[in-house]
Structures are given as structure tokens and as C-alpha cells.
Backbone as CSV, one residue per row, in Angstrom:
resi,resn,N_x,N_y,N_z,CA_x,CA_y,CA_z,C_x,C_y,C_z
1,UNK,0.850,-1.196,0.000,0.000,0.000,0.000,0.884,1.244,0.000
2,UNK,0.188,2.347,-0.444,1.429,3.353,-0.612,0.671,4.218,0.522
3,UNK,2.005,4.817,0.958,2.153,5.973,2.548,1.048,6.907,2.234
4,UNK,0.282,7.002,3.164,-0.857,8.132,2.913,-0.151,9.338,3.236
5,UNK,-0.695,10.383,2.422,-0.596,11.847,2.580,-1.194,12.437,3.815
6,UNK,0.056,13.028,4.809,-0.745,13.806,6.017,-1.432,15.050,5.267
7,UNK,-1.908,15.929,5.198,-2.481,16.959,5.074,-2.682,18.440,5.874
8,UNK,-1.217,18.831,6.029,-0.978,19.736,6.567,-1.497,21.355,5.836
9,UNK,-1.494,22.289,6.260,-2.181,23.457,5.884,-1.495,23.976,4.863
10,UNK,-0.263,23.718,5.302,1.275,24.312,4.003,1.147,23.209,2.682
11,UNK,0.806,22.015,2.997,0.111,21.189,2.148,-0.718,21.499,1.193
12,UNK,-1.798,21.799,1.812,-3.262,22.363,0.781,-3.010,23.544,0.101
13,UNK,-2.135,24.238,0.856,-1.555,25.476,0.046,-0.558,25.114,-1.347
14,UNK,-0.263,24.605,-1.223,0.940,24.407,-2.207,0.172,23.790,-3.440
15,UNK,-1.108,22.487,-3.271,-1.399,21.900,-4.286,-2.425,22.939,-4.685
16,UNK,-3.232,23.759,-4.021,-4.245,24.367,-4.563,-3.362,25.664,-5.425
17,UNK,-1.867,26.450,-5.347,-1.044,27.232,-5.760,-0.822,26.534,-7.206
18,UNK,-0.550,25.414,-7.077,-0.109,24.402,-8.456,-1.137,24.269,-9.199
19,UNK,-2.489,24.181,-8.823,-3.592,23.937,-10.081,-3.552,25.111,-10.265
20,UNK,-4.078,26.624,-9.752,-4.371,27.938,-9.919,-3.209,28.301,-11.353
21,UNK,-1.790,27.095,-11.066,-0.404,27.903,-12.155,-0.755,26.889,-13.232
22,UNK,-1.474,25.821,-13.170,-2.198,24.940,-14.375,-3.222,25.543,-15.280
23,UNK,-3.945,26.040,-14.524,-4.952,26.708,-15.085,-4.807,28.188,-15.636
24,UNK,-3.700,28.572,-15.385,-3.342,29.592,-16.199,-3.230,31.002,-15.280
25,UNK,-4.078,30.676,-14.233,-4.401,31.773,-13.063,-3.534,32.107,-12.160
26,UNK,-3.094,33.544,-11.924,-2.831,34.061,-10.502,-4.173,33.432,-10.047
27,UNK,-3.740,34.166,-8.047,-4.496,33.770,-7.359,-5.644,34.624,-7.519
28,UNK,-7.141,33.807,-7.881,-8.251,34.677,-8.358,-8.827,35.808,-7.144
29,UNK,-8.686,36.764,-7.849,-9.974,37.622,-6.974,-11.181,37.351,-7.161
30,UNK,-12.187,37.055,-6.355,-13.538,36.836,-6.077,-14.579,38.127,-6.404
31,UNK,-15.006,38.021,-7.511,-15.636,39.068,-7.715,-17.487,39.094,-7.168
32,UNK,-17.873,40.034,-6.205,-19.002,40.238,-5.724,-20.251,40.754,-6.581
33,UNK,-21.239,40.170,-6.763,-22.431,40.400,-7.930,-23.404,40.606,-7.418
34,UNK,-24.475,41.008,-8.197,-26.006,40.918,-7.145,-26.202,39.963,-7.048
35,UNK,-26.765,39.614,-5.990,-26.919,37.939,-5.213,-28.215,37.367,-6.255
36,UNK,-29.115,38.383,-6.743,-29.795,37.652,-7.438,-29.581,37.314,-9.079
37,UNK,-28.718,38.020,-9.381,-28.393,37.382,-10.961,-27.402,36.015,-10.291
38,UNK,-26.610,36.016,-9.189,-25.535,35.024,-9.220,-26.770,33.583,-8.432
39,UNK,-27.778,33.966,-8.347,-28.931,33.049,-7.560,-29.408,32.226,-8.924
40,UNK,-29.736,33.267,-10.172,-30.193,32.850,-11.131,-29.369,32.333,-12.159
41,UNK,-28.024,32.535,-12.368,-27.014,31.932,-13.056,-26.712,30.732,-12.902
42,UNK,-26.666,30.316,-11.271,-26.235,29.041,-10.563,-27.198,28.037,-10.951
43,UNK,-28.786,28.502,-11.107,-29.658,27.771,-11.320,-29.465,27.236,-12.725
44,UNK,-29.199,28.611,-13.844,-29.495,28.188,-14.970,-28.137,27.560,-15.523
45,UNK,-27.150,27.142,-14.665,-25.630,26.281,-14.653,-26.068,24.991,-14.909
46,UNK,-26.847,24.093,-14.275,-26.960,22.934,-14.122,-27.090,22.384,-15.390
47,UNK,-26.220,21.275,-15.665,-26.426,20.688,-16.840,-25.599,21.180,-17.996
48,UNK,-25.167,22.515,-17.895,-25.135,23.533,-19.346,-23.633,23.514,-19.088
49,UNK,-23.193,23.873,-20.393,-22.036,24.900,-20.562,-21.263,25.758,-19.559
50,UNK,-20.095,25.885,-19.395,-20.288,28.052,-19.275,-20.966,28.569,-19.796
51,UNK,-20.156,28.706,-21.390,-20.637,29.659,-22.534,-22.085,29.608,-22.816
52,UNK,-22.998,28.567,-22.500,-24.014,28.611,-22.495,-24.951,29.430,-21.330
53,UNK,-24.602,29.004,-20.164,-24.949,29.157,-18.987,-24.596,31.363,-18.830
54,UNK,-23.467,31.618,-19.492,-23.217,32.844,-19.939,-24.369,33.982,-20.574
55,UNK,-24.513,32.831,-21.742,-25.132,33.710,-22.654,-26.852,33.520,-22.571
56,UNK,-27.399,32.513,-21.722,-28.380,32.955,-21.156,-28.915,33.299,-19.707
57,UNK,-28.088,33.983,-18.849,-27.553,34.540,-17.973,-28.219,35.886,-18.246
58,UNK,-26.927,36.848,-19.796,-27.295,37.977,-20.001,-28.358,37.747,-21.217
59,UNK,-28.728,37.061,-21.489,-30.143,37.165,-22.234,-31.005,37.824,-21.564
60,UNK,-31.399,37.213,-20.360,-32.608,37.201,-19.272,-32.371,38.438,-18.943
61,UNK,-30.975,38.687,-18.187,-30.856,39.723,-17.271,-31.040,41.015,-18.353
62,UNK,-30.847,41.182,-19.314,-30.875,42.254,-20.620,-32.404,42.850,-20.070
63,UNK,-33.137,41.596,-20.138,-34.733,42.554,-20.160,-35.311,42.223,-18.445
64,UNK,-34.894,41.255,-18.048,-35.770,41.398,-16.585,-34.767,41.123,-15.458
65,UNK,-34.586,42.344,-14.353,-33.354,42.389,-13.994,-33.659,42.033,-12.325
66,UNK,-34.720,42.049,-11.330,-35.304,41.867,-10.575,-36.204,41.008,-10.194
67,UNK,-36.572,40.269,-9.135,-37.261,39.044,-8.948,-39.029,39.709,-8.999
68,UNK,-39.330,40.555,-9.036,-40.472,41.619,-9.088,-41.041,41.053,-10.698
69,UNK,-39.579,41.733,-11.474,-40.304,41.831,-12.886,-40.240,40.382,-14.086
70,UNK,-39.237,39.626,-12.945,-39.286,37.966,-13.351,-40.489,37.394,-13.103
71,UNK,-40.780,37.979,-11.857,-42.423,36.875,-11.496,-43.445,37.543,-12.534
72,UNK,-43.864,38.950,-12.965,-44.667,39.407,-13.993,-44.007,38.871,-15.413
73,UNK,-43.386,38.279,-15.586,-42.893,38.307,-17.198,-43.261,37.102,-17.362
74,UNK,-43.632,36.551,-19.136,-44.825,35.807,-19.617,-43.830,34.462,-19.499
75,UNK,-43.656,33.758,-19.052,-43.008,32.257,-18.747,-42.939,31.808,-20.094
76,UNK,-43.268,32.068,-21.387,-42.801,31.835,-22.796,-41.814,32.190,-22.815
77,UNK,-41.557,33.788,-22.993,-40.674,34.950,-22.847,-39.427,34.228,-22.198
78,UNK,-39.636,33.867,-21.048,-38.619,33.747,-19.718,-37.791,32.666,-20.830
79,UNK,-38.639,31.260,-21.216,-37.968,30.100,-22.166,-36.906,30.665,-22.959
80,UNK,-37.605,31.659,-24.061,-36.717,31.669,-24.771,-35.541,32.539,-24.566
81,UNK,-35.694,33.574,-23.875,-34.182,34.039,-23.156,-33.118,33.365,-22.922
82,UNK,-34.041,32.021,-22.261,-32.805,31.244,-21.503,-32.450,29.773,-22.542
83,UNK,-32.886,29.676,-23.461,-32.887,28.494,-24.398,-31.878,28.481,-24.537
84,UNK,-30.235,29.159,-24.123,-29.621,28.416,-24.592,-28.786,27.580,-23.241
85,UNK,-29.729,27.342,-22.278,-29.537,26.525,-21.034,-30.074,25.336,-21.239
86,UNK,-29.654,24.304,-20.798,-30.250,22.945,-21.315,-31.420,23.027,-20.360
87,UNK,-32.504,21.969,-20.441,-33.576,22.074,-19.791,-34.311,23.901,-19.812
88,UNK,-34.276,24.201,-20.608,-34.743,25.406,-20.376,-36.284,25.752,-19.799
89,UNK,-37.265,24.767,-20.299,-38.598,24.958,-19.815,-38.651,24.727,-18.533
90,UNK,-37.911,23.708,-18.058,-38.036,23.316,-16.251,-37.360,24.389,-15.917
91,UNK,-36.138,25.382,-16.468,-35.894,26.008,-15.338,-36.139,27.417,-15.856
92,UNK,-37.116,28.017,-16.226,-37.905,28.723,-16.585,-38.914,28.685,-15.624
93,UNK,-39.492,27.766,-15.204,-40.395,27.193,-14.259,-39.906,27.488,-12.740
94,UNK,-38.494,27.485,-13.008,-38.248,27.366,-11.483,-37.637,28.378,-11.152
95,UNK,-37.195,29.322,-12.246,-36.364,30.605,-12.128,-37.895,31.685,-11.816
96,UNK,-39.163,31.176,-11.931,-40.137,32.101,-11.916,-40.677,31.801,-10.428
97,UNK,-40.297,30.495,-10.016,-40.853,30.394,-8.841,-40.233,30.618,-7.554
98,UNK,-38.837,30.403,-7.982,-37.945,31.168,-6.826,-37.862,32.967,-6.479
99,UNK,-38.363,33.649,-8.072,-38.679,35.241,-7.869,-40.123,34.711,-7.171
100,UNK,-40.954,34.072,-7.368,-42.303,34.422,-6.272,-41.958,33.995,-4.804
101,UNK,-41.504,33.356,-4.361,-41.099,33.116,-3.043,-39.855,34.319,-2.776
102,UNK,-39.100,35.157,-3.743,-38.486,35.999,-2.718,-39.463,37.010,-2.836
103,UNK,-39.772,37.236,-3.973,-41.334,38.468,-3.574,-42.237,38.424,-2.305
104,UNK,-42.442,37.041,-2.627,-43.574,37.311,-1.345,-43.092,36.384,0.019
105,UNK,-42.014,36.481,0.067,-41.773,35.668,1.626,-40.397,36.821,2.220
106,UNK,-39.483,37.088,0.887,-38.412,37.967,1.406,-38.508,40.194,1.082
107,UNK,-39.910,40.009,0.770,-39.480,41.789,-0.129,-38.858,41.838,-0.743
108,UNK,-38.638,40.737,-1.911,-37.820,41.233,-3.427,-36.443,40.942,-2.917
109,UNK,-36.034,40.599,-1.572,-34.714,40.900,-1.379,-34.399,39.521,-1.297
110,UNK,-32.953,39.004,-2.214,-32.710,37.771,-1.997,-32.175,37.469,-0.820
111,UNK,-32.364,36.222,-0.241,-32.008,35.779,1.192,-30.504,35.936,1.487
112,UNK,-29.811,36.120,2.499,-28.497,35.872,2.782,-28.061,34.947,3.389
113,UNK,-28.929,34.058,3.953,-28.383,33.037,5.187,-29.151,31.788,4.277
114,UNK,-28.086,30.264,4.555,-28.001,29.652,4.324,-29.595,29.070,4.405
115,UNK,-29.807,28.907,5.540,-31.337,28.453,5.740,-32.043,28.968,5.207
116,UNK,-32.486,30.577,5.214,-33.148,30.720,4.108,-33.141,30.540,2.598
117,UNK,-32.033,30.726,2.003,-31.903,30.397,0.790,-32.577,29.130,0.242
118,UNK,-32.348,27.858,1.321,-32.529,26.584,0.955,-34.098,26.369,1.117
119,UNK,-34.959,27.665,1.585,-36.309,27.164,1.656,-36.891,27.970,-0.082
120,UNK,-35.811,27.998,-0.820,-36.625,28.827,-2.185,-36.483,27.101,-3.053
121,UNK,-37.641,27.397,-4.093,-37.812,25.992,-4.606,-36.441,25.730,-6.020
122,UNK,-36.193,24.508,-5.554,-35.241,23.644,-6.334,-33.613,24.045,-6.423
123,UNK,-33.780,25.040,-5.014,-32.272,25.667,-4.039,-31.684,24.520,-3.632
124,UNK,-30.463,23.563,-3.965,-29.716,23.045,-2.724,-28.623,24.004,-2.148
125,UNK,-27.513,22.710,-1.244,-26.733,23.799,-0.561,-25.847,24.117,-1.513
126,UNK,-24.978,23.731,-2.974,-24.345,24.393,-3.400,-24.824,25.860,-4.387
127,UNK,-26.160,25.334,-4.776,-26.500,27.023,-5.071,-26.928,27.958,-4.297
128,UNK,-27.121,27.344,-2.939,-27.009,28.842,-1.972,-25.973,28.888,-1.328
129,UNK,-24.982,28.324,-1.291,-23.107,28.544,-0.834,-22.802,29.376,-2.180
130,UNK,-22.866,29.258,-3.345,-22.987,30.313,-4.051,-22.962,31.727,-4.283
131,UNK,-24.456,31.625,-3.615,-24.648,33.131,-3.534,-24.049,34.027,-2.289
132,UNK,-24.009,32.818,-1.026,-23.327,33.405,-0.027,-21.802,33.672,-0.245
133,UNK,-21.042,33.060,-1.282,-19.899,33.353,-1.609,-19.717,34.478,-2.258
134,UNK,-20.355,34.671,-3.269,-20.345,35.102,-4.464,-21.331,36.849,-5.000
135,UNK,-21.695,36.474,-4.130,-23.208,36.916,-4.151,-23.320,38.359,-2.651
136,UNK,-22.701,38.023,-1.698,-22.483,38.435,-0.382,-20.990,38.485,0.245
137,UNK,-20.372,38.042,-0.204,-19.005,37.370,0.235,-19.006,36.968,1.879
138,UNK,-19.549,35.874,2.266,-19.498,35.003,3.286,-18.699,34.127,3.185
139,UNK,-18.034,33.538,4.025,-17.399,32.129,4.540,-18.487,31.223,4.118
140,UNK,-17.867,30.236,2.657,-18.942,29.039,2.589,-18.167,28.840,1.925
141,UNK,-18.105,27.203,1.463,-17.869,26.056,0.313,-18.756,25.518,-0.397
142,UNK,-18.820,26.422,-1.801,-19.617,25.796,-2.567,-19.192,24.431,-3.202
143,UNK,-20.252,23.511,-3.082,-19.569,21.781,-3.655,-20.252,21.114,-4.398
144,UNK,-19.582,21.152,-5.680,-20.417,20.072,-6.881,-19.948,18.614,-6.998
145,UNK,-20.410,18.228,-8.147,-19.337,17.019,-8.027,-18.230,17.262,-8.289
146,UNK,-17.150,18.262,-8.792,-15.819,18.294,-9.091,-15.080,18.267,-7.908
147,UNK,-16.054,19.283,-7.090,-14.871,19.234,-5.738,-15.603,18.431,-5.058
148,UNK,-16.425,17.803,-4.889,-16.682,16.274,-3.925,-15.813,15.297,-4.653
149,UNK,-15.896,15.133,-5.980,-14.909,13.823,-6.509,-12.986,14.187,-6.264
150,UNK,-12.960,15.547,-6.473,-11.406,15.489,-6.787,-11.202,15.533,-5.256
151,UNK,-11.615,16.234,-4.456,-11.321,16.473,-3.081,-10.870,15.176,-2.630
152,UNK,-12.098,13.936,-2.405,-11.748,12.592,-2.395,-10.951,11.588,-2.944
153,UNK,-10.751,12.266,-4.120,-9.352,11.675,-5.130,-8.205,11.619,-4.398
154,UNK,-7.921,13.089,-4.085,-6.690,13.780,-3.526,-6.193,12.989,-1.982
155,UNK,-7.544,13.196,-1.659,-7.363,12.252,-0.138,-7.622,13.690,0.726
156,UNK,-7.817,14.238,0.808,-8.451,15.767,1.408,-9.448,15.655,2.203
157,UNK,-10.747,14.334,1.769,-11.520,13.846,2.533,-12.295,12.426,2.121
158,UNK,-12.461,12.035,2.908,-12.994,10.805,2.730,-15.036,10.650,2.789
159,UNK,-15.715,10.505,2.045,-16.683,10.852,2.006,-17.934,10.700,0.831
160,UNK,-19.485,10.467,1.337,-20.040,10.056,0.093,-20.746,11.113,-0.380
161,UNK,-21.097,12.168,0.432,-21.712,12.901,-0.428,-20.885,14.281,-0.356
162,UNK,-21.644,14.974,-1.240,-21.157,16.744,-1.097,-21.256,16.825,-0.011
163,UNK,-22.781,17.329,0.261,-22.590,17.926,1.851,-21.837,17.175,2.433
164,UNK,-21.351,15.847,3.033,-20.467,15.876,3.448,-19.322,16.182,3.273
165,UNK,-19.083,16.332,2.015,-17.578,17.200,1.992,-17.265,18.307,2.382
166,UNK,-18.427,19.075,1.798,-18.930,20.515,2.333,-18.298,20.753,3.804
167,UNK,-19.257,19.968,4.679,-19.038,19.755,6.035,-17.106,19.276,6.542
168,UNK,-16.531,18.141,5.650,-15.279,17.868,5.727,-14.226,19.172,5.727
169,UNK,-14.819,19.232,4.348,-13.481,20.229,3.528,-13.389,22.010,5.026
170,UNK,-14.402,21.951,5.441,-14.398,23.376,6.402,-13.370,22.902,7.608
171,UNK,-13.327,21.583,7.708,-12.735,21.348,8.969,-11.242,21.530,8.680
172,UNK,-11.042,21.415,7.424,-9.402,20.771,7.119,-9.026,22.325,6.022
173,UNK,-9.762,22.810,5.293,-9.621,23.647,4.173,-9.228,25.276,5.352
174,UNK,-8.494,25.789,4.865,-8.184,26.793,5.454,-9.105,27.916,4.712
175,UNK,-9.569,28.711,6.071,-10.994,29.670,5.318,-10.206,31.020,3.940
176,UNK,-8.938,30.921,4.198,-8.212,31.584,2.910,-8.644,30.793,1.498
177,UNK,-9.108,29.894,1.173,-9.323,29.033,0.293,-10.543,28.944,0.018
178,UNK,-11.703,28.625,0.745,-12.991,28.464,0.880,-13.968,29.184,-0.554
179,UNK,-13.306,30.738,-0.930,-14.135,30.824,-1.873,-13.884,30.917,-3.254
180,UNK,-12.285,29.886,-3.480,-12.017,29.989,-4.501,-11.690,28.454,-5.138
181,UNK,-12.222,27.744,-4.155,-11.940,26.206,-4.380,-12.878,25.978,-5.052
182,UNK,-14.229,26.277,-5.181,-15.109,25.533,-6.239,-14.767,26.016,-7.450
183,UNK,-14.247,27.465,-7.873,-14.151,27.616,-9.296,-13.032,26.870,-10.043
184,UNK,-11.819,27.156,-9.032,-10.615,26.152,-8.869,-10.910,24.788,-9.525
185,UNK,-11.685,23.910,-8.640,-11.672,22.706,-8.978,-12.831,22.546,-10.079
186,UNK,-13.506,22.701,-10.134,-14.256,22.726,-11.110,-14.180,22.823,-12.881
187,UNK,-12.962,24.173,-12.600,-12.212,23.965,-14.200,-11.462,22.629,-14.353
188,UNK,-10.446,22.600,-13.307,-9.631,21.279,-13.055,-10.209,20.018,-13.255
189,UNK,-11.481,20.027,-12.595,-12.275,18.790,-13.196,-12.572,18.454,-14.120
190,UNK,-13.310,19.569,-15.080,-13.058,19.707,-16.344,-12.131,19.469,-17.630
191,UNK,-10.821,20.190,-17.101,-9.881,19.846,-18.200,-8.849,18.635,-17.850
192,UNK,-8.690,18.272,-16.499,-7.551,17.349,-15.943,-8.392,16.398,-15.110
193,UNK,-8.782,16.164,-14.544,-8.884,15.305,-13.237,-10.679,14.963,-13.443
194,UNK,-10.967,14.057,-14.715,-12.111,14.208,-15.708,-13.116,13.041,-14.699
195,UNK,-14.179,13.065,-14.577,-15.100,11.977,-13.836,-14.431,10.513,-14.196
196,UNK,-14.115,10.043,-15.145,-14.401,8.817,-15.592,-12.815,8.736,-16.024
197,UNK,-12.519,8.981,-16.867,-10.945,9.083,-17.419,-9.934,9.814,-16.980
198,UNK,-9.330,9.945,-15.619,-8.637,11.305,-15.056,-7.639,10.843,-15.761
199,UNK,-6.775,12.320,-16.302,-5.928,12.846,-17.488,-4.634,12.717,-16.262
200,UNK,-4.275,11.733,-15.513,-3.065,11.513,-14.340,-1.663,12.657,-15.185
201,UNK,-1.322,11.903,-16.495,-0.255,11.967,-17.120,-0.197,13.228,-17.377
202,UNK,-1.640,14.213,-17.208,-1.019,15.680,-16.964,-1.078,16.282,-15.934
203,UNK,-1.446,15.714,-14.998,-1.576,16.215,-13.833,-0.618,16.266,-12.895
204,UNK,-0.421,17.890,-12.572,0.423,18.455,-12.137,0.458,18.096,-10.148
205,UNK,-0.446,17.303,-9.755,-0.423,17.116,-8.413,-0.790,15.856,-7.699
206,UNK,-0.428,14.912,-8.830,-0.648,13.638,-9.353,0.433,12.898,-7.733
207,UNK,1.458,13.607,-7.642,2.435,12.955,-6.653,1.720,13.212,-5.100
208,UNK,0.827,14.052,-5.075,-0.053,13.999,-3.510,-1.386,13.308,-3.986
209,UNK,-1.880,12.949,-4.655,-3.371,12.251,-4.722,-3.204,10.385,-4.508
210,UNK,-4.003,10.359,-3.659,-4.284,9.099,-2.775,-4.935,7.972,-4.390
211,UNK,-6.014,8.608,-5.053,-6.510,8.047,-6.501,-5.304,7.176,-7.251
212,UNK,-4.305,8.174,-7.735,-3.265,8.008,-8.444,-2.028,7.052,-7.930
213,UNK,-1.907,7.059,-6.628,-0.632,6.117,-5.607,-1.742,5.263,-5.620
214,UNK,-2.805,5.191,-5.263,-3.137,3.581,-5.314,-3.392,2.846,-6.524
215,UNK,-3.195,3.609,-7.481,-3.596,3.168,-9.183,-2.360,2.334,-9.608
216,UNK,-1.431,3.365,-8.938,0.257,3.100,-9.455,0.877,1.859,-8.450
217,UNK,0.046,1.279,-7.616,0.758,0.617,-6.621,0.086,-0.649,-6.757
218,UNK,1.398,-1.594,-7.391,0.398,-3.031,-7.742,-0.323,-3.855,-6.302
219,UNK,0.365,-3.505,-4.964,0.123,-3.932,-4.023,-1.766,-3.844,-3.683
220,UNK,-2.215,-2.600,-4.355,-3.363,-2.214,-3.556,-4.632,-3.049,-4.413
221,UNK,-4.287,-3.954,-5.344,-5.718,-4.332,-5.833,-5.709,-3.505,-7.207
């Protein structure tokens, strides 16, 4: 079996420094948005593109910029704005129903706290860690599958779901990190460290991941 990786703080620093110089990035600045376009982006993410998820983002936001004038606007309308999001009719549906619950439960104002966020319909916790990141700039870990799978790759945490990683990664992740690890890993997941086929042979942090030493180690099975 090969020596497990302790996971010291100077540790997490160094591998999360090495993807940021993979990916082409200094260390990102976190840029702060209205919580409700970054509420409605996150939604209309799922499934899609960027470039997709982009460009019907500012479709929508072009003509209806408030959860007020989303809940009045004709749910045809809303479709085709966002058509170039996959599922567009379901989340047309749900981008209209999350503006009626902040209309009429918050005063137009999108929620800031975790609990509330998660009572708007078809909210989990990574699209309201989101907005609390992103949106507000709070202490949160937003977690998809990139950073639940690579996190666990790495050996960072051991664990079956997001939220539990969510919950993991706060204990061990230093809060300097917290709101730049989902965009982080997420590209990374994307171009290197792929669901099904991880790209090892380019991967630049291949010598700390627990995935890769046990792949390479005929001992382990």
C-alpha cells in the first residue's frame, strides 16, 4: 500500500497554488455580484455549458433584472431568453418560482443566510453557498461534483456525499481558500482530473493524490 498523505495546511496550500499555475491563473480575486443574478445563473448552470450558462444569464438579465419583474414576465418569454440553457422549460419554471417566493416571503430581497436560501424551490446547498460566496461574500464552500470527486481523489476527505464534503473540507480547508476552491476545482475537473478518465499523465499534483498512488501501486488491488 502506498504511505498516505498527512495533510498539513502548508500542504493544501501548495497543491491548490499548483492547479491555480495549471490553469493559467494568478491567485483569483472573487468578484461580488447581485446575489440575485448570481442566484439565477447558478440555477441556470446545471447541466449547461459556461458559454451557455453565460449567454443565457445575459439574455434574461438584458430585459428582466429583478425578482419583481421575473415573477410578472410571460413564462414563454422567460424560455426563450434562456434556451440556450439545457432544460430550459423546467428552469424557466423554477427561475419564476424562486422570484415568487423571494417576492412574497423575502421583499424582493434575496435571502443571505443559508437556511433561508434553501427554503426557495429547487435551491440546494451548493447554489445557496454560491450566492453566499459570491453573491455576499461570506465564509462558505460551494460543492459540486468536481470538488466532492477530486477532493476525495486527492485524499483531502474521505466521504459520500457533497454535503459531506462541504461539512469535511471546512474542517481541514483553510478559510483563505474556501471561496475559490469551487471555481478552482471545477475547471480542473473539467480539463484534468475528468469523472471517468482522469488525465493523471497531466496532472500536475498527481504525486499527492491518494486516486493516483493507489492506481500506481500493484500492491493495492
Amino acid at each position: 500500500m502506498g504511505v498516505k498523505m498527512v495533510w498539513t495546511e502548508t500542504k493544501l496550500g501548495e497543491v491548490i497554488a499548483t492547479i491555480r499555475r495549471v490553469l493559467g491563473d494568478p491567485r483569483p480575486a472573487v468578484k461580488h455580484k447581485d446575489p440575485f443574478r448570481v442566484l439565477i445563473a447558478t440555477v441556470l448552470s446545471a447541466r449547461t455549458r459556461d458559454e451557455n450558462t453565460i449567454k443565457a444569464t445575459e439574455n434574461l438579465f438584458s430585459k428582466y433584472k429583478t425578482p419583481e419583474e421575473i415573477l410578472q414576465a410571460d413564462i414563454g418569454e422567460i424560455e426563450e431568453l434562456i434556451r440556450p440553457a439545457g432544460f430550459y422549460r423546467v428552469k424557466a419554471r423554477r427561475i419564476q418560482g424562486i422570484a415568487k417566493k423571494i417576492v412574497e416571503d423575502f421583499g424582493g430581497k434575496t435571502p443571505e443566510t443559508l437556511e433561508e436560501l434553501l427554503t426557495l424551490p429547487g435551491v440546494g446547498r451548493k447554489t445557496a453557498n454560491c450566492v453566499l460566496v459570491y453573491g455576499y461574500g461570506k465564509e462558505a464552500i460551494p460543492v459540486d461534483v468536481h470538488v466532492h470527486r477530486i477532493t476525495n481523489r486527492l485524499g483531502w476527505v474521505k466521504t459520500g456525499t457533497p454535503e459531506q464534503t462541504e461539512q469535511a473540507l471546512k474542517k481541514v480547508l483553510p478559510k483563505e481558500f474556501w471561496a475559490e476552491i469551487n471555481g478552482l476545482l471545477v475547471r480542473y475537473g473539467q480539463q484534468v482530473c475528468l469523472p471517468k478518465n482522469p488525465r493523471c499523465s497531466l496532472c500536475q499534483v498527481k504525486q499527492h493524490c491518494d486516486h493516483y498512488r493507489n492506481r500506481s501501486d500493484p500492491s493495492s488491488g
